[in-house]
C-alpha positions in Angstrom: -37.7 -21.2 -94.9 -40.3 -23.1 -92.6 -43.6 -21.9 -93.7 -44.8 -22.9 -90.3 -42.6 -20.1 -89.2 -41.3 -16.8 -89.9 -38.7 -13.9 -88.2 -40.0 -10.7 -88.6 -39.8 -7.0 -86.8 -42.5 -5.6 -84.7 -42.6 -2.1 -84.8 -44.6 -0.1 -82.3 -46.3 3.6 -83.3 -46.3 6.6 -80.5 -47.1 10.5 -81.3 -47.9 9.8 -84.3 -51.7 7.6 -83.3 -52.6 10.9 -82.1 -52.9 13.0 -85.3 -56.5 12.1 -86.0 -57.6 13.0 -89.3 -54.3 13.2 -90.3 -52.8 10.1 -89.2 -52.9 8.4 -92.9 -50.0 10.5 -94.0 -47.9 10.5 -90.8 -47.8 6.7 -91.3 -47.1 6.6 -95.0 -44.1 9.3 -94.4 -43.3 7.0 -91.7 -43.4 3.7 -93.7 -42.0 5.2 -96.9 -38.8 6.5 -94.2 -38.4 2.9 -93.1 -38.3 1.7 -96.3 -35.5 4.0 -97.1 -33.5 3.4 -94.5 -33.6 -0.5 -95.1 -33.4 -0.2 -98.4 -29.8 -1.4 -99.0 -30.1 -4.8 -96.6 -32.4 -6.5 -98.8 -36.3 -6.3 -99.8 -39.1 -5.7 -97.2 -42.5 -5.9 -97.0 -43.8 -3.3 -94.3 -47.4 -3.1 -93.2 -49.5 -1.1 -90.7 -52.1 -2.7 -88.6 -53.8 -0.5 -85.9 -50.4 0.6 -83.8 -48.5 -1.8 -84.6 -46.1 -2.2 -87.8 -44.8 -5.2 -89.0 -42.0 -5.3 -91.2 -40.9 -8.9 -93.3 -38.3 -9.8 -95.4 -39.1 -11.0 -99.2 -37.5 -12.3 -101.8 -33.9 -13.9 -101.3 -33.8 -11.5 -97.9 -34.4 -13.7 -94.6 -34.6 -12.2 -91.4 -33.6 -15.3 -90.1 -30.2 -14.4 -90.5 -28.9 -13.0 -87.3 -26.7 -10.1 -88.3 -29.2 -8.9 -90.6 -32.1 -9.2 -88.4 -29.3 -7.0 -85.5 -29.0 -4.7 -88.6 -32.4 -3.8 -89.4 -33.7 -3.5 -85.7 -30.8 -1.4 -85.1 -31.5 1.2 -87.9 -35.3 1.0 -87.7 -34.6 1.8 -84.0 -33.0 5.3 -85.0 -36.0 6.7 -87.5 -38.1 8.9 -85.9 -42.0 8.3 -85.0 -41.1 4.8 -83.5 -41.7 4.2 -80.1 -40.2 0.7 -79.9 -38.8 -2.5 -81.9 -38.7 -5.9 -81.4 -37.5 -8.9 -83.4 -40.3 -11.6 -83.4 -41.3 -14.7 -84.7 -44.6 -15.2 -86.1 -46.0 -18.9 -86.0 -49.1 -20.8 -87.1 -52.2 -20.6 -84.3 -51.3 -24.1 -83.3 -50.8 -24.5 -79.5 -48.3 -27.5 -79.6 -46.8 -26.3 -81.8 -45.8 -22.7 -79.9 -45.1 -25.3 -77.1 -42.5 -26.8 -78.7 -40.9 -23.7 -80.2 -41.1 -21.9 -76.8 -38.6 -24.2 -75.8 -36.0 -24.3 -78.3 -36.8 -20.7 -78.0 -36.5 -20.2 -74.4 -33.1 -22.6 -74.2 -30.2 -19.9 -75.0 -32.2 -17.1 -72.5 -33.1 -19.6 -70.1 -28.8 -20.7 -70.4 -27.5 -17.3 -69.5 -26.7 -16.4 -65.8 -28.7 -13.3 -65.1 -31.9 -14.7 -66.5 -33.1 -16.6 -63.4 -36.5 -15.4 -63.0 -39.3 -14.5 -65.9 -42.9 -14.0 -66.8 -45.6 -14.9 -69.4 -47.1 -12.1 -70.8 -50.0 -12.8 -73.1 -52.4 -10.1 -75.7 -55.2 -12.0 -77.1 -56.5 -10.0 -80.0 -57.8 -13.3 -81.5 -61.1 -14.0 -79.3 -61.9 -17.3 -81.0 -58.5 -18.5 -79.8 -59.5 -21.4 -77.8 -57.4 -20.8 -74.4 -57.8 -17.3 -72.6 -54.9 -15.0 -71.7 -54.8 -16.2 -68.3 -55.3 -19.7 -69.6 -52.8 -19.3 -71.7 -50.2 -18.0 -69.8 -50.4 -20.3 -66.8 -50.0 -23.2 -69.1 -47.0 -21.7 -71.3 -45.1 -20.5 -67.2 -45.9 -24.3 -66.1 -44.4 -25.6 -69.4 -41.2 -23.5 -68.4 -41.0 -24.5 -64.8 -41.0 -28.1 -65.7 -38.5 -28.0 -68.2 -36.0 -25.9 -65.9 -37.3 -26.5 -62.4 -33.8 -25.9 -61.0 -33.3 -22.8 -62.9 -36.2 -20.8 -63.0 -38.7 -19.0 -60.8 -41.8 -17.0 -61.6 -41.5 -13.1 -60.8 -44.6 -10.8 -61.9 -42.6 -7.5 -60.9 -39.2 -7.0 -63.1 -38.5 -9.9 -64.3 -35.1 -11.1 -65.5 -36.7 -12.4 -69.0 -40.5 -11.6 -70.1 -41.8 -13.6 -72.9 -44.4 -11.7 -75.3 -46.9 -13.5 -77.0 -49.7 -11.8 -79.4 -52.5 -13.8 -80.5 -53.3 -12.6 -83.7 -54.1 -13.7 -87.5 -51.0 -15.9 -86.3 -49.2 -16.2 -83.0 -46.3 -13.9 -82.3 -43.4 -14.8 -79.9 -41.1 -12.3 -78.9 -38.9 -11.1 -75.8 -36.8 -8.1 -76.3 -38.0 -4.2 -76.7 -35.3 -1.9 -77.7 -36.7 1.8 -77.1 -37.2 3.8 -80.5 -36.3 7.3 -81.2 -39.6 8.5 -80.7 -41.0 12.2 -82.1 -42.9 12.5 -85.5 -41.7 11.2 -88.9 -39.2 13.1 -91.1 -40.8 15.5 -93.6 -43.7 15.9 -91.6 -42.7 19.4 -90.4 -40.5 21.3 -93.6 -36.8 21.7 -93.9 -34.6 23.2 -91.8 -31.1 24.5 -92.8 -28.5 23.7 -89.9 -25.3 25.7 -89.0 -23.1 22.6 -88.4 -19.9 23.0 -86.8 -17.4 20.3 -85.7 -18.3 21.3 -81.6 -20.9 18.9 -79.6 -24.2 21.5 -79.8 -25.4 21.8 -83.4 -25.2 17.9 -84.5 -28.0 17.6 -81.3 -29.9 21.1 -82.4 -30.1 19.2 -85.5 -31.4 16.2 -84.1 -33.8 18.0 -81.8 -35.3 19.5 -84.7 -35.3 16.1 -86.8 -37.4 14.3 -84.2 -39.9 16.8 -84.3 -40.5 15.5 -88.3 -38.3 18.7 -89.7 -36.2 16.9 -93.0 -32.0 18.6 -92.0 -30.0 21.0 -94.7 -27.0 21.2 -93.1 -24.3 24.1 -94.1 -20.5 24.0 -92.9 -18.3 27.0 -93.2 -14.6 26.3 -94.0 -11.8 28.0 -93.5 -8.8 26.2 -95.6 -6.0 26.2 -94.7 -6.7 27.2 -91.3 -9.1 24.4 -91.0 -7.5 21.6 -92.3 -9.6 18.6 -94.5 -9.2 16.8 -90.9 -11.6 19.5 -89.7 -14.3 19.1 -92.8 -13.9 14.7 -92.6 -14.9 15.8 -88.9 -18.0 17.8 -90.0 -19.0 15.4 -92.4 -18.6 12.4 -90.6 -21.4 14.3 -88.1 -23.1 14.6 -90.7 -23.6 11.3 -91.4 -24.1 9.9 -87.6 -26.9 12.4 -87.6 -28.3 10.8 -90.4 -28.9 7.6 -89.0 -31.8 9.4 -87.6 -32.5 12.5 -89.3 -32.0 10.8 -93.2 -30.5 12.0 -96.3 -28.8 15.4 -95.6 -27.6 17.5 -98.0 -24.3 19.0 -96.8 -23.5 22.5 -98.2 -19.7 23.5 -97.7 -19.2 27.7 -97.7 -15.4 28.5 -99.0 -15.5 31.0 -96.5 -11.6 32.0 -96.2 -11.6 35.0 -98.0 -14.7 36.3 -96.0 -13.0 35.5 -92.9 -9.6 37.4 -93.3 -11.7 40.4 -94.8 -13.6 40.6 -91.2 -10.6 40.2 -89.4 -8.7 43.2 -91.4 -11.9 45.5 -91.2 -14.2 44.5 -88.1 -13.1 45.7 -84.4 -11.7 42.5 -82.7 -14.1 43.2 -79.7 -16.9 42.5 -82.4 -15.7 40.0 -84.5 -17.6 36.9 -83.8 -20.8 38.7 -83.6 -20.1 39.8 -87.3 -18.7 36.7 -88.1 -22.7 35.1 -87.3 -24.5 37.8 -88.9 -22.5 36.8 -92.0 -23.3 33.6 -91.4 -26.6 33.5 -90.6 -27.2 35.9 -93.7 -25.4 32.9 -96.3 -27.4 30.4 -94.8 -30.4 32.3 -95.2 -30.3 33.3 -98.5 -29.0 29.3 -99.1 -32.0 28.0 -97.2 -34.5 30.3 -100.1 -32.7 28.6 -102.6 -33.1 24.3 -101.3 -36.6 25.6 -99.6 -35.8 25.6 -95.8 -37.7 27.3 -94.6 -36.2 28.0 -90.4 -32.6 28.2 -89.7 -31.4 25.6 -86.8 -28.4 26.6 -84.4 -26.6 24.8 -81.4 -26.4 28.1 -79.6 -27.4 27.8 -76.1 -28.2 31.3 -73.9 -25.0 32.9 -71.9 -23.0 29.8 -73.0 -20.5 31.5 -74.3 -19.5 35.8 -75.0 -21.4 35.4 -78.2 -24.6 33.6 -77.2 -25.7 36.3 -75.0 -29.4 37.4 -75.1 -28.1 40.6 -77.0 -25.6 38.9 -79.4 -28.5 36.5 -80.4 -30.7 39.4 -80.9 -28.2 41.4 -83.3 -27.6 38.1 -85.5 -31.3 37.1 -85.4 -32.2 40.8 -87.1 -30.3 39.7 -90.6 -32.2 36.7 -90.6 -35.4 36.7 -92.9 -36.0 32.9 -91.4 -37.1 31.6 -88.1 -33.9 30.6 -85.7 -34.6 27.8 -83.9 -32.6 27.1 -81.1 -33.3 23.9 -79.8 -30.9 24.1 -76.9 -31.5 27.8 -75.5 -31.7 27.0 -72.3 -30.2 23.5 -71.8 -27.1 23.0 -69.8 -23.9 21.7 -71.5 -24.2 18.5 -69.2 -27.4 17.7 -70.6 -26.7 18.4 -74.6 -23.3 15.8 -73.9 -25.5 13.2 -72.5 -27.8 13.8 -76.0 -24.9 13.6 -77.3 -23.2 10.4 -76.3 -26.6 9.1 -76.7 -26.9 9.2 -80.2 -23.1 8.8 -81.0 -21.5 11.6 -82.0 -20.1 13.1 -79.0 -16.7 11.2 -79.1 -16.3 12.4 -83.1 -17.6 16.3 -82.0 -14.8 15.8 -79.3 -11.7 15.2 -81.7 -9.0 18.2 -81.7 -9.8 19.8 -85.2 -11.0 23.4 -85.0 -13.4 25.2 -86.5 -13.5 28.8 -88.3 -15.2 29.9 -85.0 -12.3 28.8 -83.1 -9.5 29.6 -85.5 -10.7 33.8 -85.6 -11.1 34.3 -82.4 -11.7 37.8 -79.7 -9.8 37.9 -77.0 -12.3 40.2 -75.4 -14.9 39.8 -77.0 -18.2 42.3 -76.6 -20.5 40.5 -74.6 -23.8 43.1 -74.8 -23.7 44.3 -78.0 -26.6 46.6 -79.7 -27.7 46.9 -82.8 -26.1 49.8 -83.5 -22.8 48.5 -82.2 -23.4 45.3 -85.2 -23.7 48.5 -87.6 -21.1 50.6 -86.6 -18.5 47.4 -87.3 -20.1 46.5 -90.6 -19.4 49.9 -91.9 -16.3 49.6 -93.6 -17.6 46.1 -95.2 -19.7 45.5 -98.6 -22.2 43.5 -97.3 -23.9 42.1 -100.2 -21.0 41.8 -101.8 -19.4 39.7 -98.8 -22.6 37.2 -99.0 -22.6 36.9 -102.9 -18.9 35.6 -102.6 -20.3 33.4 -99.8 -22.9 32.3 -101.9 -20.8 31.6 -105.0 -18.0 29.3 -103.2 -20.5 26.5 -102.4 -20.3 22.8 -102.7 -22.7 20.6 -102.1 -22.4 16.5 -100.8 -25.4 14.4 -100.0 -25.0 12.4 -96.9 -26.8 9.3 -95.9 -27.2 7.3 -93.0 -24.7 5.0 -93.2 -21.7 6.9 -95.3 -19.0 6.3 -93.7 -15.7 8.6 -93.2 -12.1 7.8 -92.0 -10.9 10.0 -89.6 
């Protein structure tokens, strides 16, 4: 490796500069999650410095390789409490020689068609550098324009290409900014268990609550054979694309057959699904006091569908000795898809496996129920009983960022 030179990552700090006193452990829960999610591409050195971060490769790892320098940006760019990335070169404070490398930088941009016009764009944090910012910059844009004069033009406002240069210890060069996932670092706000089902809702509730620094349980209740192990490779495949930003989840799979064709023998059809949640909500509850959650997370969205009515959210929130968040409440579907195809799991949340919420369905299902109307269909059913069994037909699979599933 050139010792005059070096690829590294830039990494960029938002929210998380704000937390004043406690700002020391946002960034060491930050680093320490960067670290984990790099930790299978190699060895890293990663280092704060004011807002930036600087992340570079040790050992036999060199980010001078191009698909693991597209790697590493690409994953960094999906953990929470980054604002942005950029892959950089860092260079010795010698002016000829970030002359010179501007140019064999600047060739392959310079070569492709919609890069016509650009701009210089200099932060001097170095003020014993011997050329200013505007100094610097005019001589770095005339050194451009004379190598291309046929090509290139100088444009302040939206330029095709920008090149970034930091004066610091050493000179950094750099010209892309990929857009981070933003929020506050995992772990920084508890556990949360989520109620993941194969549809396109909870997978974004769960990453709403994940950028807000909340580490994801996620439970999955399965219904074989009426849910097929198509349906669970669905679910956990979700799992793992929500990963890529929310971490290690722990993925906690309710045998919940027997439960279900009990509630369909003994519960009023009209009230079925409402019963169906409570159940639910009471499992994961009593789950989430066992791995320390400490809120449950759903996808459910208000008047979506019959049982996501303000009274049908009210009757399954009263078994719950947890928080519910509901990230989504008042979202419209339009919007959660677009979260959705934005972080990649929409087309997997879209494939034709059903769920236990599809598969025992109402036809007419009661859209305002009360409290006493939850009651008055739970009569005939042992309760605790009906959880316990819930409770004891668990299994447990850890998910990380990058397992991957066939479908």
């Amino acid at each position: 490796m050139d010792a005059s030179r070096q690829s590294l990552i830039l990494v960029r700090l938002g929210e998380v500069t704000l937390k004043g006193l406690n700002r020391g452990k946002f960034i060491s829960r930050l680093i320490g999650n960067m670290k984990r999610r790099l930790v299978d591409l190699g060895q890293f050195d990663i280092q704060q410095s004011h807002s930036r971060i600087w992340v570079r490769s040790m050992g036999e790892t060199d980010l001078n390789d191009p698909e693991l320098m597209a790697e590493a940006v690409d994953r960094l760019s999906r953990v929470f409490g980054l604002v942005s990335v950029s892959p950089a070169i860092c260079l010795d404070s010698d002016l000829d020689l970030v002359k010179q490398f501007l140019l064999d930088y600047a060739e392959p941009l310079v070569a492709q068609p919609d890069r016509q016009t650009f701009k210089i764009e200099i932060r001097r944090v170095d003020k014993t550098f011997p050329l200013n910012s505007y100094e610097l910059s005019c001589e770095l844009g005339d050194l451009l324009l004379n190598q291309w004069p046929e090509r290139l033009t100088v444009r302040m406002q939206a330029p095709d290409l920008t090149f970034f240069v930091e004066i610091r210890d050493r000179i950094y060069l750099y010209h892309d900014i990929i857009e981070g996932a933003r929020g506050l670092p995992v772990g920084m706000s508890g556990r949360g268990m989520l109620l993941l089902s194969g549809g396109i809702d909870s997978p974004v509730a769960g990453y709403m609550m994940a950028s807000r620094g909340m580490i994801i349980d996620a439970i999955y209740f399965h219904t074989f054979p009426y849910t097929g192990p198509q349906a669970l490779a669905k679910v956990e495949k979700l799992a793992s694309l929500l990963g890529r930003y929310a971490g290690r989840i722990n993925l906690y799979v309710v045998d919940f057959t027997e439960i279900q064709l009990e509630l369909n023998e003994f519960c009023p059809q009209e009230m079925l699904t409402v019963v169906m949640r409570r159940v639910m909500t009471r499992i994961a509850s009593q789950l989430a006091s066992q791995t320390g959650a400490k809120a449950l997370i759903t996808g459910e969205s208000l008047g979506q569908v019959a049982s996501q009515t303000l009274e049908a959210l009210a009757a399954t929130d009263l078994v719950a000795d947890k928080p519910v968040f509901r990230p989504l409440i008042g979202m419209d579907k339009n919007d959660t898809i677009a979260i959705a195809r934005r972080i990649g799991s929409f087309e997997t949340s879209i494939l034709p496996y059903d769920d236990c919420c599809t598969v025992f369905v109402s036809k007419h299902p009661k859209t305002h129920p009360s409290l006493k109307d939850a009651q008055e269909a739970e009569r005939d059913l042992d309760m605790d009983q009906i959880v316990e069994k819930g409770l004891e037909n668990i299994s447990k699979k850890e998910i990380n960022p990058h397992t991957t599933f066939n479908q």
